[in-house]
C-alpha positions, 0 to 999 in steps of 0.5 A: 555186755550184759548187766549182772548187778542188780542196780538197786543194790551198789557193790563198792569198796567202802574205801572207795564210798568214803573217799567220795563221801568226803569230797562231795559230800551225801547229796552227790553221793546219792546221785553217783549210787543211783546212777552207777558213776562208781562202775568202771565204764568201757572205753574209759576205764578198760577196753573189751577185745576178742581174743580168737583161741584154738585148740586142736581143730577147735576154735572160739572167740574170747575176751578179754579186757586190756587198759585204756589208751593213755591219751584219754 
């Protein structure tokens, strides 16, 4: 996967950077902005899987994004 937000400029839901404002307090923010802590993370928060699609004769590989296992 490919990076697609430039990581000098967060996007996060001001609900969300409240809520951690709140509980951690701005030092902590600061460090959870700078080192993306607020993206969801693969294998933690969602999984990536090929999805095969067809066509006619036409065929390609997908993705899709389905919820983590539940034990983790």
């Amino acid at each position: 996967m490919s990076d697609v937000q430039d990581p000098s400029i967060p996007i996060v839901k001001v609900w969300h950077l409240m809520g951690e404002l709140k509980e951690k307090g701005l030092p902590a923010i600061m460090s959870w902005l700078r080192q993306r802590e607020y993206l969801p993370k693969p294998g933690r928060d969602f999984n990536v899987v090929s999805l095969p699609i067809k066509v006619g004769d036409w065929s390609a590989d997908w993705y899709g994004i389905t919820a983590p296992h539940p034990d983790r």
